[in-house]
C-alpha positions as CSV (number, residue, x, y, z in Angstrom):
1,X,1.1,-7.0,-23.7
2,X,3.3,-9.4,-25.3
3,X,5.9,-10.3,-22.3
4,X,2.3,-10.9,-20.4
5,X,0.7,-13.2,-23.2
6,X,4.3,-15.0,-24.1
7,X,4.2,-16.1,-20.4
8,X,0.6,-17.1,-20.8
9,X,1.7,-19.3,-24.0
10,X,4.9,-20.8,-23.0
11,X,3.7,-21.7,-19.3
12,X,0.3,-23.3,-19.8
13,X,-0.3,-24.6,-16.3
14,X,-0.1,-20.8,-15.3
15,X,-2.9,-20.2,-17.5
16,X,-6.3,-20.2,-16.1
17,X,-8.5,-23.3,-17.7
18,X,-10.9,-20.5,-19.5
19,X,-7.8,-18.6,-21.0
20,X,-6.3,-22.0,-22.4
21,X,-9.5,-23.4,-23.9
22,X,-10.2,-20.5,-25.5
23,X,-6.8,-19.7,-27.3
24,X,-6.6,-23.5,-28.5
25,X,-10.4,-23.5,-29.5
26,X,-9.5,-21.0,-31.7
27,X,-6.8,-23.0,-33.3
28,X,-9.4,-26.0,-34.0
29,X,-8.6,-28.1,-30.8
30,X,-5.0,-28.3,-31.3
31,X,-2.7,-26.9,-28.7
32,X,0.6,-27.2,-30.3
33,X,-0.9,-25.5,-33.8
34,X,-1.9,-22.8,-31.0
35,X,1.6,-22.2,-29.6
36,X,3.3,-22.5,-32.7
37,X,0.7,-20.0,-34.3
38,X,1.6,-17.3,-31.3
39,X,5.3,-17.9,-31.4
40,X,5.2,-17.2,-35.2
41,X,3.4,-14.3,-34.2
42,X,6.0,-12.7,-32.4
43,X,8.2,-13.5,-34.9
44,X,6.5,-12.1,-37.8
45,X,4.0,-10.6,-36.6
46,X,1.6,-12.4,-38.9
47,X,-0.8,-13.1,-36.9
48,X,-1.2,-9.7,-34.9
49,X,-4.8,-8.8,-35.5
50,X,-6.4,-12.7,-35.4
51,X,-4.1,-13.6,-32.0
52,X,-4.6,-10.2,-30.4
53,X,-8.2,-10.4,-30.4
54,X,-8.2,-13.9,-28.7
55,X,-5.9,-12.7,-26.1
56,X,-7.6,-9.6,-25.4
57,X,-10.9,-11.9,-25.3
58,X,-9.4,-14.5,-23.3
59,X,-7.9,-12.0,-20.3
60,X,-11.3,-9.9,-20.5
61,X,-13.2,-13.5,-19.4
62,X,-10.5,-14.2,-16.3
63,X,-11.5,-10.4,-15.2
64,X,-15.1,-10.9,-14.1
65,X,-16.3,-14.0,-13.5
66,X,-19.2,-15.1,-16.3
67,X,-22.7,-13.0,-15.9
68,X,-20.2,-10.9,-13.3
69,X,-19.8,-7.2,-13.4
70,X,-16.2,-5.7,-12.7
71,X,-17.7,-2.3,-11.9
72,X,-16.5,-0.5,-8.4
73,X,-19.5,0.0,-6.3
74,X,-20.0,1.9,-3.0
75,X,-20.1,-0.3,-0.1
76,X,-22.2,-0.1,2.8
77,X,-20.6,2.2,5.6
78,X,-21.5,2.6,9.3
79,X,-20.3,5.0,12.2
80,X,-20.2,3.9,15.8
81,X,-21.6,6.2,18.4
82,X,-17.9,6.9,19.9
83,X,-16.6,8.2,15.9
84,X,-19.7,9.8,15.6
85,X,-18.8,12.1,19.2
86,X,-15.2,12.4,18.5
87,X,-15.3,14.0,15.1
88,X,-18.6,16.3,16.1
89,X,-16.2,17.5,19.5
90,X,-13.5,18.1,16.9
91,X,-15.3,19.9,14.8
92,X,-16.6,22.7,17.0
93,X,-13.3,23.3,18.6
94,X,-12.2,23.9,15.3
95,X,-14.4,27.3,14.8
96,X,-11.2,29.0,15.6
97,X,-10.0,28.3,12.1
98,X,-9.9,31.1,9.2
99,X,-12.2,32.8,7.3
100,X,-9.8,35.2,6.8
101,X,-7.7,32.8,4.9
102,X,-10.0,33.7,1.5
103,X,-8.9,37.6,2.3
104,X,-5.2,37.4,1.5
105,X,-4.4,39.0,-1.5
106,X,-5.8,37.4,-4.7
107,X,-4.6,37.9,-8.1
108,X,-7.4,38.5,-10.8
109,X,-7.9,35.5,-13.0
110,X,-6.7,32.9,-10.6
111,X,-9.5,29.6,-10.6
112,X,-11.0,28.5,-7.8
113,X,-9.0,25.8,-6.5
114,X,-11.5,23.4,-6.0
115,X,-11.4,20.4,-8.1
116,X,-13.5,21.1,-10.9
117,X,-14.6,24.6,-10.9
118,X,-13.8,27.2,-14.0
119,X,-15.3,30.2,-11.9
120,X,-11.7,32.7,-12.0
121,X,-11.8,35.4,-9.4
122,X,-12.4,39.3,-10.6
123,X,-12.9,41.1,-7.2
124,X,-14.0,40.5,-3.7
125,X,-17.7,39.5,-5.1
126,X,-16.1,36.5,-6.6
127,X,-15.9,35.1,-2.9
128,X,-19.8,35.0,-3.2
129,X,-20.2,32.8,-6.2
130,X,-22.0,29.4,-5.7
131,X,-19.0,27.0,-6.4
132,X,-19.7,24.1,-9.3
133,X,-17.0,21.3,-8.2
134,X,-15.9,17.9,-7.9
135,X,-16.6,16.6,-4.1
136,X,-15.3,13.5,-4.8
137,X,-11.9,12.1,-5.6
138,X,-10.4,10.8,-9.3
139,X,-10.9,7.4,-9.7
140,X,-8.5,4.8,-12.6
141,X,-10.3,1.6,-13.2
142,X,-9.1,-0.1,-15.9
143,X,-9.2,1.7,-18.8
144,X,-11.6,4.5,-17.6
145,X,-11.3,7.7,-15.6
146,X,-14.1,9.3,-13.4
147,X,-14.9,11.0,-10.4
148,X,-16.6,9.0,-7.3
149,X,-19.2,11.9,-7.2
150,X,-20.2,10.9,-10.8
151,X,-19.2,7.5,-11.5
152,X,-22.0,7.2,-14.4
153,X,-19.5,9.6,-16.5
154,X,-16.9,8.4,-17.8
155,X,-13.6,8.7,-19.6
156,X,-11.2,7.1,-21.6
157,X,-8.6,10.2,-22.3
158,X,-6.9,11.6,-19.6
159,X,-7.3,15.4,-20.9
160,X,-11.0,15.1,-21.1
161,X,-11.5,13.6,-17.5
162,X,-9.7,16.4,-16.7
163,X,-11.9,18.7,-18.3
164,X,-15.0,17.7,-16.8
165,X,-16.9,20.6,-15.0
166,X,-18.1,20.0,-11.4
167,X,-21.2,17.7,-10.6
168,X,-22.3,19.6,-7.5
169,X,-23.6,23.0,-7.5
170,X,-22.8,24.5,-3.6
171,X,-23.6,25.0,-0.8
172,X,-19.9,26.3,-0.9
173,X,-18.8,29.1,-2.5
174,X,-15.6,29.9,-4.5
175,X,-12.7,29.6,-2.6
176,X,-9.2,30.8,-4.0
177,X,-6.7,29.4,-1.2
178,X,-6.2,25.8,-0.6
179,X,-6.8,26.8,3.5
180,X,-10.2,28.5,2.3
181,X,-10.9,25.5,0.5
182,X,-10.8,23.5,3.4
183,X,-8.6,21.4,1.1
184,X,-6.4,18.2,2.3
185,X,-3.2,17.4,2.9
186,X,-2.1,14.3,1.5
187,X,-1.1,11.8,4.4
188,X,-0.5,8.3,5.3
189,X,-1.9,5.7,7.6
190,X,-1.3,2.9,9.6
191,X,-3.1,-0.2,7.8
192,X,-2.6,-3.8,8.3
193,X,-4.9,-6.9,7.6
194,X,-6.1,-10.6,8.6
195,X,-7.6,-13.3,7.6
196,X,-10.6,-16.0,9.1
197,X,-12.2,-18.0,7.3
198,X,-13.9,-16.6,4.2
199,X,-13.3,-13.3,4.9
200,X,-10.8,-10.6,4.9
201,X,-10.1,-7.9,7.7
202,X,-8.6,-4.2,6.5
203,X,-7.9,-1.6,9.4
204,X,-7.1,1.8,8.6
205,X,-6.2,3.6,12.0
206,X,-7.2,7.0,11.5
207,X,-9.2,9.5,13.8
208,X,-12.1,12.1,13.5
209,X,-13.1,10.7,10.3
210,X,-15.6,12.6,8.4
211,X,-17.7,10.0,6.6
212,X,-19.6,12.6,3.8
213,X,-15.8,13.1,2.6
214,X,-14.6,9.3,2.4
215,X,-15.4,7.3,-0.4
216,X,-15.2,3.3,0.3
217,X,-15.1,1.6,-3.7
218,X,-14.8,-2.0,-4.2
219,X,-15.0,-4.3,-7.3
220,X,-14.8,-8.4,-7.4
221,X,-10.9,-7.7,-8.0
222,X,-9.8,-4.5,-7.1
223,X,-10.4,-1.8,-3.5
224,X,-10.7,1.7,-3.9
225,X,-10.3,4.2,-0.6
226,X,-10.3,7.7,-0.3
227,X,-10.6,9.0,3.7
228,X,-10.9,12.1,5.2
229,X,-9.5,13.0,8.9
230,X,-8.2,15.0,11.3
231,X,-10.1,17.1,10.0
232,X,-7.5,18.1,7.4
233,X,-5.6,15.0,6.1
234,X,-6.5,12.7,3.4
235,X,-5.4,8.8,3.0
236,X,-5.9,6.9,-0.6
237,X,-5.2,3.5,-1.0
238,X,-5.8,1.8,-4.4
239,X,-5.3,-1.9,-4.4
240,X,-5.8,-5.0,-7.3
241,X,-7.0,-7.5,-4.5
242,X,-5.2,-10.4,-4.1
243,X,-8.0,-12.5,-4.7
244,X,-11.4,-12.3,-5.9
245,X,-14.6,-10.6,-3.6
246,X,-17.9,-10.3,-3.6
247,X,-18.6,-6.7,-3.8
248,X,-22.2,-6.8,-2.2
249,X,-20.9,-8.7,1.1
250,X,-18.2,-6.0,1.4
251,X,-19.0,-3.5,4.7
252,X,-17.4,-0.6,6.1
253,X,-17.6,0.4,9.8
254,X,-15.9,3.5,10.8
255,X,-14.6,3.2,14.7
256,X,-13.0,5.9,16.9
257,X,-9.7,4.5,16.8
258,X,-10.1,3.2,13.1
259,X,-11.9,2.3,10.2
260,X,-12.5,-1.6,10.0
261,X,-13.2,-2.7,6.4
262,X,-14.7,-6.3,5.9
263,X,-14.2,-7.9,2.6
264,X,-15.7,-11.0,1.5
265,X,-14.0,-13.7,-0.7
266,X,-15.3,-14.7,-3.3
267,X,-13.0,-17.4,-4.8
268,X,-13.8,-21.1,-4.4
269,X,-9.9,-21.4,-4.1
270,X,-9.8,-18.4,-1.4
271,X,-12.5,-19.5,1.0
272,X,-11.3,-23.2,0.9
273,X,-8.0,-22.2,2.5
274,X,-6.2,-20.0,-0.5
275,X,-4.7,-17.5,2.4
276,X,-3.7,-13.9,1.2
277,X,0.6,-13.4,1.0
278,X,-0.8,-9.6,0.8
279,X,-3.7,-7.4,0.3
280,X,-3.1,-6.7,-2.9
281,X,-0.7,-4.7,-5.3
282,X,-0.9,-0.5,-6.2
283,X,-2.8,0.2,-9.1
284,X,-0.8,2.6,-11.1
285,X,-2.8,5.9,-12.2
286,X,-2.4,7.0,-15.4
287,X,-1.4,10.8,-16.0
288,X,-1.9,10.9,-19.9
């Protein structure tokens, strides 16, 4: 926090006007007081609670702008015809797959291995227990940890997010093998993006892409993607944006050869020519 705000202090013109005005407002209108009062700060340490708390304020303004939500929000997806065909075709030639996968040998007490289930397996009855789980995928924004199946429950410690019971109730039932499970396998993707105008281009090339387990997230500063395909693989990609977007104006359309993901600037700077260097950066996820 403090490499961040000394460069904040010591380079005022990479300050943003809102951050500046608000540090030296809090030193009665005088700028040099302000920088003096900070560098003492680090110093001593005098000053830790009073300067903290205009830092902390002064960052939390540049996040959202004013009246502006940061919250991720789903955005609007649509599936051509052709994607549509492709992943029903792949789907029934895939009836070929195991059932038997959930008779291998099971060891009493093992959980269910889907993502939120407590249900522990006694005997082959276990295998007919409605399964309570997670659909969704784990989702770090900010300082917060949920689930995109139930983003209105939130967490701030890591071991209680990871202690929150499933939010959907079936149709499945236990499964006790990742292949039962139908679980993924992590994978990558081809992605690449471009620019016109006031708006953004993200393509994901991916295949027989099964919408009901992708989740599309996006937030005025930061793009959230979970996707499902080939009827096995999973892609994430968890970005801070390089530049600001307006969440509502943000669309999804998932083609046969790819998924196209429109984003929609939302910085005065970005639409007035402010081109992207790059998408945006990896948002680290926290694991305590």
């Amino acid at each position: 926090k403090a490499t961040v705000s000394v460069l904040y202090w010591t380079n005022p013109k990479k300050m943003s006007e809102s951050v500046y005005q608000n540090v030296v407002d809090h030193h009665g209108g005088d700028g040099n007081a302000a920088l003096t009062g900070f560098v003492e700060f680090l110093v001593k340490g005098d000053l830790a609670t009073d300067v903290e708390k205009v830092v902390a304020n002064a960052v939390q303004k540049t996040t959202a702008a004013d009246g502006e939500s940061n919250e991720l929000i789903e955005m609007e997806v649509t599936q051509t015809a052709g994607a549509k065909k492709a992943f029903e075709k792949a789907m029934a030639a895939k009836k070929d797959v195991v059932e038997e996968s959930n008779e291998e040998e099971i060891k009493p007490g093992k959980e269910c291995v889907r993502q939120g289930c407590r249900n522990t397996y006694t005997g082959p009855e276990s295998l007919e227990v409605t399964c309570i789980h997670h659909p969704g995928h784990p989702v770090f924004h900010e300082t917060y940890k949920y689930w995109s199946c139930c983003s209105n429950v939130k967490k701030y410690c890591f071991d209680e997010f990871r202690a929150l019971q499933g939010c959907r109730h079936g149709p499945e039932t236990c499964a006790f093998t990742e292949a039962a499970a139908g679980i993924a396998k992590k994978a990558a993707c081809r992605h690449d993006f471009f620019q016109v105008g006031s708006t953004v281009t993200l393509n994901i090339y991916a295949k027989k892409v099964d919408p009901s387990r992708c989740t599309f997230l996006v937030s005025p500063t930061q793009l959230c993607v979970s996707i499902y395909f080939d009827l096995g693989k999973e892609f994430n990609l968890n970005l801070n944006l390089s530049g600001r977007v307006v969440p509502s104006e943000c669309k999804v359309e998932i083609k046969e050869p790819k998924i196209e993901i429109l984003l929609k600037k939302g910085s005065d700077t970005d639409v007035q020519g402010g081109a992207w260097e790059v998408l945006g950066t990896p948002i680290e996820e926290e694991s305590s």
